[in-house]
C-alpha positions as CSV (number, residue, x, y, z in Angstrom):
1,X,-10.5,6.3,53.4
2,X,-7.3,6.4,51.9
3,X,-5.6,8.7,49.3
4,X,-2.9,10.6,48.2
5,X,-2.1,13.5,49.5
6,X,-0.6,16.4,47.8
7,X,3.0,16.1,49.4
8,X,2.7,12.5,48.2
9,X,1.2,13.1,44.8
10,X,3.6,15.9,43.8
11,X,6.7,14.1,46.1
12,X,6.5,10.5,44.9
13,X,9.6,9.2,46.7
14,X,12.6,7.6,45.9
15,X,12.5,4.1,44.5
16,X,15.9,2.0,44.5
17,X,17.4,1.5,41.1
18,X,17.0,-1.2,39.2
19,X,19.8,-3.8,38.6
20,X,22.2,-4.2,35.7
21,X,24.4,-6.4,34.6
22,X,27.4,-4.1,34.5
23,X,28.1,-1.9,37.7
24,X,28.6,1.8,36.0
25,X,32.0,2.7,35.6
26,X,32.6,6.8,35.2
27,X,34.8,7.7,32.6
28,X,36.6,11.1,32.8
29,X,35.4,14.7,33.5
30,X,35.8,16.6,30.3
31,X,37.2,19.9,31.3
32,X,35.8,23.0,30.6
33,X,31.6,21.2,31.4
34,X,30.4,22.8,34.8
35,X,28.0,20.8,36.9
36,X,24.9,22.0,37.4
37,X,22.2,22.5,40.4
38,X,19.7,19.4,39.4
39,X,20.2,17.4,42.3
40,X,18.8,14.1,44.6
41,X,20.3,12.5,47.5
42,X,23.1,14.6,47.2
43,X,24.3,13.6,43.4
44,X,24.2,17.0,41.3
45,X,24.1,16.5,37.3
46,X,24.6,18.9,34.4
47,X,22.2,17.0,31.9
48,X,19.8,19.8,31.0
49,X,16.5,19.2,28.7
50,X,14.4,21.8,26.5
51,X,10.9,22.2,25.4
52,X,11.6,21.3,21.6
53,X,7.8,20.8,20.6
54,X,8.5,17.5,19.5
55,X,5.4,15.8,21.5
56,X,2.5,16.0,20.0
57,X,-0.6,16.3,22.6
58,X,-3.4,18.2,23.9
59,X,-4.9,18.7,27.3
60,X,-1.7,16.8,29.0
61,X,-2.2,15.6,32.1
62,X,0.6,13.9,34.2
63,X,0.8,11.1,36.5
64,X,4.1,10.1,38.2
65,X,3.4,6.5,38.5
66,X,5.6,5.0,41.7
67,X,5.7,1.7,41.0
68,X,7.4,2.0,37.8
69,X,9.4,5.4,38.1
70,X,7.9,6.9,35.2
71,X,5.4,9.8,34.2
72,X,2.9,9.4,32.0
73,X,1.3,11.9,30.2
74,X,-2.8,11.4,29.1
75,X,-3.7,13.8,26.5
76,X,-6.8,14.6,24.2
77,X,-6.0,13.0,20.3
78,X,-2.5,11.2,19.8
79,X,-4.0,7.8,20.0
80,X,-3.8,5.0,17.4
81,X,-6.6,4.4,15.3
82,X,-9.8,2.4,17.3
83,X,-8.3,4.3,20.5
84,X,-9.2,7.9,22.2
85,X,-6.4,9.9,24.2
86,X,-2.3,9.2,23.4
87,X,-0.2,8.4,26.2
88,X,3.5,8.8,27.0
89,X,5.8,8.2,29.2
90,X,9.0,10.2,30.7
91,X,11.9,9.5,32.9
92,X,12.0,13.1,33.6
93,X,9.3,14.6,32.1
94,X,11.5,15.7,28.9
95,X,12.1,12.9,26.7
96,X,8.7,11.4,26.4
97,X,8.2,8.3,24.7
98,X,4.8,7.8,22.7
99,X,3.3,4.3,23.5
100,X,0.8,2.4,21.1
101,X,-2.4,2.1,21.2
102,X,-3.8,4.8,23.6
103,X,-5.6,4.8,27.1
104,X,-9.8,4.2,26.1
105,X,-10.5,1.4,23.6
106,X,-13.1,3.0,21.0
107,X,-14.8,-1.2,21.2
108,X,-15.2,-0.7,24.8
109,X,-18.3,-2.3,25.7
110,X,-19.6,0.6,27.9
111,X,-18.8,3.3,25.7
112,X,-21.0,5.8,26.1
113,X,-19.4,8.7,24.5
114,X,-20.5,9.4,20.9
115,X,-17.5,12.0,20.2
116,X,-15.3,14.9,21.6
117,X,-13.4,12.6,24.1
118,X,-11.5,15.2,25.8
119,X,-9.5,16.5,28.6
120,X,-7.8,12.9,30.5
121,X,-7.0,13.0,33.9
122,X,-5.7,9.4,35.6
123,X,-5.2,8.9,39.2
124,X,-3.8,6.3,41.2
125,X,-4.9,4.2,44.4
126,X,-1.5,3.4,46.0
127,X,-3.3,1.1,48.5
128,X,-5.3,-0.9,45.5
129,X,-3.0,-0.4,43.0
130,X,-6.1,1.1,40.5
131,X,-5.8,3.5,38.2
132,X,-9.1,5.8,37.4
133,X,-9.3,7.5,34.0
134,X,-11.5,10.5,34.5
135,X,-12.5,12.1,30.5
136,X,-15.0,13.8,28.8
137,X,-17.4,13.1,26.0
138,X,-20.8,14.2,24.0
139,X,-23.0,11.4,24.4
140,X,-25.8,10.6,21.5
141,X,-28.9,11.9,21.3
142,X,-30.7,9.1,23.6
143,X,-28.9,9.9,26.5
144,X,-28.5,13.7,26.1
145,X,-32.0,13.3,26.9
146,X,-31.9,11.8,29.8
147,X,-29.6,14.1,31.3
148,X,-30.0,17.2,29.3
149,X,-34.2,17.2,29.0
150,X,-33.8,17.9,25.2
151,X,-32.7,15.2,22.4
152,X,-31.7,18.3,20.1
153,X,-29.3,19.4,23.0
154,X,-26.2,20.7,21.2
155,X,-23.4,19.7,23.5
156,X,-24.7,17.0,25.7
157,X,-21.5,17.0,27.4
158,X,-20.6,15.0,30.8
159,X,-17.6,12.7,33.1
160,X,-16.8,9.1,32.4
161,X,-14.8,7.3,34.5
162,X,-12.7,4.1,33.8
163,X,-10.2,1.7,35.1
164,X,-7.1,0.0,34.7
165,X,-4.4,-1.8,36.7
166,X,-1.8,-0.3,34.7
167,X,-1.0,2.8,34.0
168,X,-0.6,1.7,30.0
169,X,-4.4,0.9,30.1
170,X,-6.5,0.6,28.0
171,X,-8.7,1.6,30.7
172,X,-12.0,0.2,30.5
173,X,-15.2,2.2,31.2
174,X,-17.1,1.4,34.9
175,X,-20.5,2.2,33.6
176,X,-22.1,2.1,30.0
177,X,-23.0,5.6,31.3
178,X,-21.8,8.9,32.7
179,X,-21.5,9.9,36.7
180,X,-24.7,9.8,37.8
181,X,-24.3,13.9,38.5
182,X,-27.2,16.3,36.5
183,X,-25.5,19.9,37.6
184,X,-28.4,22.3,37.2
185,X,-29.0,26.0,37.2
186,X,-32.8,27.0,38.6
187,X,-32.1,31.0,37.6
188,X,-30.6,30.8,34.6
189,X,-33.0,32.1,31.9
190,X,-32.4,29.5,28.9
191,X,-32.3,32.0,26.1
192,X,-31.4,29.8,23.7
193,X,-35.1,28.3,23.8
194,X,-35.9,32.0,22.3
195,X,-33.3,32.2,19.9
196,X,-33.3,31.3,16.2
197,X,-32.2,27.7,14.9
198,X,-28.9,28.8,14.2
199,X,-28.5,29.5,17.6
200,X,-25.3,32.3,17.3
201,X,-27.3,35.1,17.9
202,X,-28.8,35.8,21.9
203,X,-31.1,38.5,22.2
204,X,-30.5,41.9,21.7
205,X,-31.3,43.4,25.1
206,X,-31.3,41.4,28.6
207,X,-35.1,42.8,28.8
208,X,-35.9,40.2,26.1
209,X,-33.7,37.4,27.6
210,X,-35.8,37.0,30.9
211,X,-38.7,36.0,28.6
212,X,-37.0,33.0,28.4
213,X,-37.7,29.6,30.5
214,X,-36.0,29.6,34.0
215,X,-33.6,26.4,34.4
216,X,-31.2,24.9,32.5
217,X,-28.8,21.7,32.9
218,X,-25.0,22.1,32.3
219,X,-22.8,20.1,30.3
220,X,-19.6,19.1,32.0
221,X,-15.8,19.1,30.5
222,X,-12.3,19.2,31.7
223,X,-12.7,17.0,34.9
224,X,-10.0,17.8,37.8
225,X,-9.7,16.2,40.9
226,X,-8.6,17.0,44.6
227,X,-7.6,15.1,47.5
228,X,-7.7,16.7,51.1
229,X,-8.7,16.0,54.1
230,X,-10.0,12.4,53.4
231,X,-12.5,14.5,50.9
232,X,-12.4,14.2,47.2
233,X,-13.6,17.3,45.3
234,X,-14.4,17.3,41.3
235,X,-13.6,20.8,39.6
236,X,-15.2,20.7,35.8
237,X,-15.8,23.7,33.1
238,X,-20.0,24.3,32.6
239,X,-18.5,24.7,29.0
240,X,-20.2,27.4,27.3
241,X,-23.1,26.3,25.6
242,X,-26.1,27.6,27.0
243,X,-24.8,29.8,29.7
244,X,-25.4,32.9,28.0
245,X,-24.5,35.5,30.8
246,X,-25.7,39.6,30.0
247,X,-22.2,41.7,30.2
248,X,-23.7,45.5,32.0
249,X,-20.0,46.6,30.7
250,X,-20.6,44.9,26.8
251,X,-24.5,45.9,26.4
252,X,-24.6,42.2,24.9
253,X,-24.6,38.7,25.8
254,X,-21.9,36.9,25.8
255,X,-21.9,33.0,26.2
256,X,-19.7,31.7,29.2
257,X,-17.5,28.5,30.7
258,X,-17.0,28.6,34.5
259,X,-16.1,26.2,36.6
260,X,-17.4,24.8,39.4
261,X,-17.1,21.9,41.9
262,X,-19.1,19.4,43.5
263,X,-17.9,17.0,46.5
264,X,-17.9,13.1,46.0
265,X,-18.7,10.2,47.5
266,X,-15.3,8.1,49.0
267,X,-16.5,4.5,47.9
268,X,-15.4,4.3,44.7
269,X,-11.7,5.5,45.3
270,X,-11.8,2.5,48.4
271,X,-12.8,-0.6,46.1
272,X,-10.0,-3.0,45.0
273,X,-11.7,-4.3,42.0
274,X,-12.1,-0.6,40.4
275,X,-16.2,-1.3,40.3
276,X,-17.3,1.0,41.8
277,X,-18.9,4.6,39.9
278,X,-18.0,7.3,41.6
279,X,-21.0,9.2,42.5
280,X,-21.4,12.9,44.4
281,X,-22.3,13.5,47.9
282,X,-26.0,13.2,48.8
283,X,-25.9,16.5,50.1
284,X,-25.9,18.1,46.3
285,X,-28.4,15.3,44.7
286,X,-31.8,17.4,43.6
287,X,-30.2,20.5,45.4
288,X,-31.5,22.7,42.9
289,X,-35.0,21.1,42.6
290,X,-37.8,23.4,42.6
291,X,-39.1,24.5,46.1
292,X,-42.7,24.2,44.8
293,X,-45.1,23.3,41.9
294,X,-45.5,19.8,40.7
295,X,-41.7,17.5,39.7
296,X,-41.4,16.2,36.6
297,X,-39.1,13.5,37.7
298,X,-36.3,14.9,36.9
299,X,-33.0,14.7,39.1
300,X,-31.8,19.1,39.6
301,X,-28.5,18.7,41.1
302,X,-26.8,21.6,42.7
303,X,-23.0,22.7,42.4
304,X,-20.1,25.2,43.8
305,X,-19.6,27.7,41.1
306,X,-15.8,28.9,41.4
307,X,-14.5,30.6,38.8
308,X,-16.9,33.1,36.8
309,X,-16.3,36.0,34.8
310,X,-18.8,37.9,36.1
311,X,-17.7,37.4,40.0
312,X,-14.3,38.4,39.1
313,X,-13.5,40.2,35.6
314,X,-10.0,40.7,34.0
315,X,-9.9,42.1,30.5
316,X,-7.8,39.6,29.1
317,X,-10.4,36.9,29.3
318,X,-11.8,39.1,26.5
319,X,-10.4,37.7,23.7
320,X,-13.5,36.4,22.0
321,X,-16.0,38.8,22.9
322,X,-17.1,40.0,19.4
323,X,-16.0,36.9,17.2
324,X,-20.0,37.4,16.0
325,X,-19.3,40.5,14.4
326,X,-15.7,39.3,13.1
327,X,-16.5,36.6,11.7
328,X,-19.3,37.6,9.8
329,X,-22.2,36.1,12.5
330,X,-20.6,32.6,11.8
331,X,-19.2,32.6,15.8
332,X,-20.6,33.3,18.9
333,X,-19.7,35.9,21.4
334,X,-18.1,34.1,24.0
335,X,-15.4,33.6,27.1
336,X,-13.7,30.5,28.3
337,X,-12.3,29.7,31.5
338,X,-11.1,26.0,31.4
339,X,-8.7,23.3,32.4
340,X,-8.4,23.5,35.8
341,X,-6.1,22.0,38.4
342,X,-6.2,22.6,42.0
343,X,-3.9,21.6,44.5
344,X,-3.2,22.7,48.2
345,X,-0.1,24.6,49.2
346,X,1.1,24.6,52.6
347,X,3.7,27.7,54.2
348,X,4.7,28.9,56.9
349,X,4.9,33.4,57.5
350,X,5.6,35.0,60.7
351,X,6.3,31.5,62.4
352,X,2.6,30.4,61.7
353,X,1.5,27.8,59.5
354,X,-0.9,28.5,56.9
355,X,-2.7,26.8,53.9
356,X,-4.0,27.9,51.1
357,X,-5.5,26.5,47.3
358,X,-4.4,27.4,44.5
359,X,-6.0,26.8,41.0
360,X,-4.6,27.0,37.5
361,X,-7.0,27.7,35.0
362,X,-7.2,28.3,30.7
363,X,-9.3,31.2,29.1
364,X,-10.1,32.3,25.2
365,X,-10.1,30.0,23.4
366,X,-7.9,27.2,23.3
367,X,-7.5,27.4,19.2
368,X,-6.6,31.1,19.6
369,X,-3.0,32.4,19.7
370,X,-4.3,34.4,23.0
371,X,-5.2,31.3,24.9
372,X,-3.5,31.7,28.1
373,X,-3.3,30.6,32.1
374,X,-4.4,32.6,35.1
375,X,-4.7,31.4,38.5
376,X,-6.9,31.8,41.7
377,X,-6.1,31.3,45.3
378,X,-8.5,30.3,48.2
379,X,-8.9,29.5,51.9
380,X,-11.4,26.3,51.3
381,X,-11.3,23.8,48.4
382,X,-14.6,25.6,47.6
383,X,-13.8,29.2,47.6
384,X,-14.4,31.9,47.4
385,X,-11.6,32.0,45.0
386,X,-10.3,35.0,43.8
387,X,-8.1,35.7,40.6
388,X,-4.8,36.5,40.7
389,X,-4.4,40.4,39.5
390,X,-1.7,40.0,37.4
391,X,-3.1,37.0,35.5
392,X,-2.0,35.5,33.1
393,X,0.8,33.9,34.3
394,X,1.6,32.2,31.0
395,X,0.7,33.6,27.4
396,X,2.1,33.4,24.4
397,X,5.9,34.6,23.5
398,X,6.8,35.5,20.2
399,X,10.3,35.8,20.9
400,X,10.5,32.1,21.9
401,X,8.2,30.5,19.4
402,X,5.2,29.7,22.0
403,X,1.6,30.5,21.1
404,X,-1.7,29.4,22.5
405,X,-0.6,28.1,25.9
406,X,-2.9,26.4,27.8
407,X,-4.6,23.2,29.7
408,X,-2.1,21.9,31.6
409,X,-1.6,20.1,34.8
410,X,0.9,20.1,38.1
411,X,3.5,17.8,38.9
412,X,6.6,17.4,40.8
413,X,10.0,16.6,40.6
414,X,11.2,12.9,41.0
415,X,12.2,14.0,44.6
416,X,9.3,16.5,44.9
417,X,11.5,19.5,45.9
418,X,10.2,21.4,42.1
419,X,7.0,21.7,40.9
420,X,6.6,22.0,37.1
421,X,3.6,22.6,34.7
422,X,2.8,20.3,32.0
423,X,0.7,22.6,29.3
424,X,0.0,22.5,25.3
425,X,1.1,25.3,23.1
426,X,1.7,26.1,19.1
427,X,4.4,26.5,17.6
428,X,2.9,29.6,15.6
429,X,-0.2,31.3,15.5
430,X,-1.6,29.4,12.8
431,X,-0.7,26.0,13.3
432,X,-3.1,23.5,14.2
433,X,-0.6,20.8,15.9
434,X,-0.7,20.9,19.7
435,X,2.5,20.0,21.4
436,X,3.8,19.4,25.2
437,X,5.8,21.6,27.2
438,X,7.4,21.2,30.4
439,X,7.8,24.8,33.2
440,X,8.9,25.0,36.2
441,X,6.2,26.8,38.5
442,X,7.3,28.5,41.8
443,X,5.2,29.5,44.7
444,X,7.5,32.2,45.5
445,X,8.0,33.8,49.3
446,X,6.7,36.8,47.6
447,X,2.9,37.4,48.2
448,X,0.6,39.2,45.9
449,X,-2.8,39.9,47.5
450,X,-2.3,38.3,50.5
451,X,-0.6,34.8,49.3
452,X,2.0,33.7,48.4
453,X,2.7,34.4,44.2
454,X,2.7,31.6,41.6
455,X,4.7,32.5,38.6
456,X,5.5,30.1,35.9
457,X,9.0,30.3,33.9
458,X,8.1,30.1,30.2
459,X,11.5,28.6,28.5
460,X,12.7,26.9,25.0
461,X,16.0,27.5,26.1
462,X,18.2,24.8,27.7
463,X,16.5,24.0,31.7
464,X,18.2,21.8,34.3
465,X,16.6,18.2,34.4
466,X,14.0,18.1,37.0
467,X,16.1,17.4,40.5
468,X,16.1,14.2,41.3
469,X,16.2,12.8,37.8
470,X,19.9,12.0,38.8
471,X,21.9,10.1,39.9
472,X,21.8,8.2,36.5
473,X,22.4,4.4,35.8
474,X,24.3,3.5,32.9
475,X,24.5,-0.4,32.4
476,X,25.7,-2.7,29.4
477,X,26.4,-6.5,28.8
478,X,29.9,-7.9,27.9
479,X,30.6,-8.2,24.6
480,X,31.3,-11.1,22.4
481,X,31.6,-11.3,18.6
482,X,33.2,-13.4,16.2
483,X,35.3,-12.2,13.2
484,X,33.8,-10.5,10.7
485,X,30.2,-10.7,12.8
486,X,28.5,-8.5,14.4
487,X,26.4,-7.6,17.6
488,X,24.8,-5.3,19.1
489,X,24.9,-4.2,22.7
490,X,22.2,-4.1,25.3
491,X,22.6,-1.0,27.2
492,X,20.3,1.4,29.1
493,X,20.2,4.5,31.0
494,X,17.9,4.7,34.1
495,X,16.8,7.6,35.9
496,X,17.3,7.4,39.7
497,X,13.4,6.2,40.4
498,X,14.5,3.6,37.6
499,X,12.7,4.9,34.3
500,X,14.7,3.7,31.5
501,X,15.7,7.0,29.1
502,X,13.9,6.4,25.2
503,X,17.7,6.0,23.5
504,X,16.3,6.1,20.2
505,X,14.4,9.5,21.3
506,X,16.6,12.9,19.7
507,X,16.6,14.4,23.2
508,X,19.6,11.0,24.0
509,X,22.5,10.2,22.4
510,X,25.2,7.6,23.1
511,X,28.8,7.9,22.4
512,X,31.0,4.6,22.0
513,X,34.8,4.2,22.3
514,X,36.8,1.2,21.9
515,X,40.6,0.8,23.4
516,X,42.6,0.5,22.1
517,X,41.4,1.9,18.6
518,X,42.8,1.9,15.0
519,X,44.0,-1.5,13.9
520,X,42.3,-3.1,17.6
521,X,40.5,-6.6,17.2
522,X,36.6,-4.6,16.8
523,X,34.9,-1.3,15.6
524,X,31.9,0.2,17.1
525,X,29.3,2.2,15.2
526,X,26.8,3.9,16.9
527,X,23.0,4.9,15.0
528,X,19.6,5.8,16.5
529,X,20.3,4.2,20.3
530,X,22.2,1.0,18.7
531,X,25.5,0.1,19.6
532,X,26.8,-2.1,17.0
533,X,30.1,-3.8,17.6
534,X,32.5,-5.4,14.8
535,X,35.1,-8.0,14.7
536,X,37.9,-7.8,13.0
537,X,40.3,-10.3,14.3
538,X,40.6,-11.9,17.4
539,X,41.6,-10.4,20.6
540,X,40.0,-8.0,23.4
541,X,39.2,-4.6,23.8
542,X,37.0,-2.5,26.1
543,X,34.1,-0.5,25.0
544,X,33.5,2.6,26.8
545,X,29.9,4.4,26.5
546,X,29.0,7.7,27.5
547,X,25.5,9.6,28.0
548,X,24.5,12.5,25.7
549,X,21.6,14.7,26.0
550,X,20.9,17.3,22.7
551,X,21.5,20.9,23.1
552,X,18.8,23.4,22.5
553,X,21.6,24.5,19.4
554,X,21.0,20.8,18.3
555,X,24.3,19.9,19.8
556,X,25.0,17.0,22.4
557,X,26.9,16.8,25.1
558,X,28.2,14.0,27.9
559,X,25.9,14.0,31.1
560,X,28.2,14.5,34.0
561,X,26.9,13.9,37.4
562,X,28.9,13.7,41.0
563,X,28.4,12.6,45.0
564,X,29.3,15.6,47.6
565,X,32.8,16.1,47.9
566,X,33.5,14.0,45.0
567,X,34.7,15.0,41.2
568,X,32.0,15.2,38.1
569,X,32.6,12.3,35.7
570,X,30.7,11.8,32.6
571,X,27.3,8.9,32.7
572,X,28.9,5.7,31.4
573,X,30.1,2.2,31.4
574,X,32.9,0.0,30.4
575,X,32.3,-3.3,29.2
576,X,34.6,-5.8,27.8
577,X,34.8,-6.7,24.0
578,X,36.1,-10.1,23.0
579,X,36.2,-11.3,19.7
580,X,36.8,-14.8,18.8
């Protein structure tokens, strides 16, 4: 089988630039502008970027897609209407770029989903060149029933996969189903058979609650995948509903997300035409069947569970536990832990090399100002896990304007020598507009309990641009304008894996020059990316344009860059302006 391993997931590569008609020409270093640390191949830059919750989306997850240098980011809402999940793209996973349209037709003709599409993840093949969409969604009532046992089943919850050969989509769907996976739990009591049609309130004492049925299915969100070993492993939340777990400490119930894992099958990843439904490993099919009594038919599939409450407590997953009485008995009692990625981290201590996994996670709930991330560490892609003790790593922080911080995803930089963390947040504590942020996460050479620590720096302030985002490309055509006419330029600024920078975006910013100025043959006007040039009378000039990136004050600045051992100079080109 092949796939992509972490290292090559998270350290795409370099990719040469692209042409341009112009070769860039660096104007002069203005003095007093130090260069700073952001660097690739040896070019260091002083472009910086900052999280200016400008990009609307929830659930990002991001892909660095090698072919074309960029990253996209999938997220849940932020699509055109007749679409389900936005998607953007970013030469350096700052200045994102919304596209049109969005990744899942809502016409596709093996929708299965009746609503709550949620929680994108896409992956690419770099051997067939597909690109799988993994997503949630709440199916109708028909086939809640077939997976669920009960037509009335509240959140009939489960994974769709499908395909495109872009990374654009629209993806279409596989199956005019879900995976063919029917996660079940053979102990749980299903108290909500037992409870009244509202369904808020659980039963008073657990005494009460083992009246209730054994056995209950799970409905599945939040799908993450890993890679390792030639093995593919799919981490999803049990969401909450109907997994009402007694709290000893609480007196109470308390209804519970965990999330677990199941291993899949290899066939699906290996076809070329993107086919194939990826389905789990035979070992866990009817897993969780009764040992005895007569079967209903019924496919009982089993699981890994690998994050619970219960197996591992910390208080600030607590967040939610007595919304019931809050709210007046309109909420239930309940804990979430969510929006996982896992990923494998390989170090060396005391000369030996050593691996371990690492897992990001969301708890509370995700409309909540207290929505945060924690993280848990293991020895096996299927545990045991165990929580890092001085979760959460990220929460929210009034003195920087960033609430409700949560459900994000790993990636690296373009030369994969950083690893950042793509998550939503708020603005404030009441507003209901989720936007992206970029932070760099470290695995630091410190270790707390027994691995290395993951922190994650939390920042609105001005960052460096992810290393290897330069050297930068500046190109532009000649130019050549009659009197009194007008033209515009055709410029761009590339990243160093190619991604052309949005110029139009408020993050960039061109500044144009002519020589020689004041009473020369043109004028140039610069507005929203445009370069517009003016002649006045005949003759030449030369146009010089510079690179600007905005200032977390609101300010721009020229993007300097340098080789070792050679002098800054500011991103841009000279072109030459004739006017007949």
């Amino acid at each position: 089988m092949s796939q992509e391993s972490v290292r090559s997931r998270f350290a795409p590569g370099r990719r040469a630039l692209l042409g341009g008609a112009v070769a860039v020409a660096a104007t002069a270093l203005v003095p007093g502008v130090a260069v700073g640390a952001s660097r690739r191949g040896g070019a260091v830059t002083d472009a910086t970027y900052v999280n200016d919750a400008r990009t609307s989306g929830g659930d990002p997850y991001v892909l660095f897609d090698e072919p074309s240098g960029y990253y996209y980011a999938y997220c849940t809402g932020g699509s055109d209407e007749g679409y389900f999940f936005g998607v953007h793209r970013s030469p350096d996973l700052a200045t994102w770029e919304r596209l049109p349209g969005g990744a899942l037709r809502a016409d596709d003709p093996k929708r299965w989903g009746k609503d709550w599409f949620w929680a994108p993840e896409v992956y690419r093949n770099p051997d067939t060149g597909m690109y799988f969409l993994f997503y949630a969604a709440r199916m109708g009532a028909d086939l809640g029933e077939q997976y669920f046992g009960y037509a009335d089943f509240e959140e009939p919850c489960s994974i769709g996969v499908a395909v495109s050969r872009t990374p654009e989509g629209p993806f279409r769907d596989i199956s005019d189903r879900p995976i063919d996976y029917h996660p079940y739990k053979p102990d749980y009591h299903d108290v909500n058979l037992i409870m009244g049609d509202d369904q808020l309130t659980p039963p008073a004492t657990e005494e009460e609650g083992r009246t209730a049925p054994l056995g209950s299915y799970i409905p599945m969100i939040d799908p993450n995948l890993l890679f390792d070993d030639g093995r593919i492993y799919l981490y999803f939340s049990s969401n909450a509903y109907r997994n009402w777990v007694w709290d000893t400490r609480l007196g109470k119930y308390i209804e519970e997300s965990n999330i677990a894992a199941v291993e899949l099958t290899t066939r699906w990843w290996d076809d070329p035409e993107g086919a194939t439904m990826p389905g789990v490993h035979p070992r866990y099919l009817d897993a969780n069947a009764p040992r005895s009594g007569a079967s209903d038919g019924r496919r009982r599939d089993g699981f890994v569970p690998i994050l619970t409450y219960g197996a591992d407590p910390q208080p600030w997953e607590d967040a939610h536990v007595n919304d019931h009485e809050t709210s007046g008995g309109s909420k239930k009692d309940r804990r979430w832990e969510e929006g996982s990625t896992a990923w494998r981290h390989e170090y060396v201590r005391d000369g030996r090399r050593h691996t371990a996994y690492y897992l990001t996670y969301s708890a509370n709930n995700f409309e909540n100002q207290y929505y945060g991330v924690g993280y848990a560490v293991a020895e096996h892609p299927l545990g045991p896990w165990r929580k890092h003790p001085g979760n959460p790593v990220l929460a929210q922080n009034p003195d920087i304007g960033m609430y409700s911080t949560g459900h994000g995803s790993l990636t690296a930089s373009p030369d994969g020598s950083e690893l950042y963390y793509v998550h939503h947040g708020r603005t404030s504590p009441t507003s209901s507009d989720r936007v992206v942020y970029t932070e760099r996460l470290r695995v630091e050479e410190r270790v707390a309990s027994g691995y290395p620590l993951l922190t994650i720096e939390q920042s609105t302030s001005d960052q460096p641009v992810p290393a290897g985002t330069a050297p930068f490309a500046f190109t532009a055509e000649p130019v050549t304008v009659r009197v009194g006419g007008t033209v515009d330029v055709e410029c761009a600024v590339r990243s160093a894996a190619g991604a052309a920078f949005d110029l139009t975006a408020p993050e960039n910013r061109v500044r144009g020059e002519l020589r020689p100025d004041g009473g020369g043959p043109a004028s140039v006007n610069v507005e929203g990316g445009v370069v517009r040039v003016r002649g006045l009378r005949r003759g030449t000039a030369r146009l010089t344009l510079v690179y600007q990136r905005r200032r977390a004050d609101g300010s721009y600045r020229d993007v300097h860059q340098a080789r070792p051992g050679g002098r800054p100079q500011a991103v841009g080109v000279t072109v030459p302006v004739v006017v007949r």
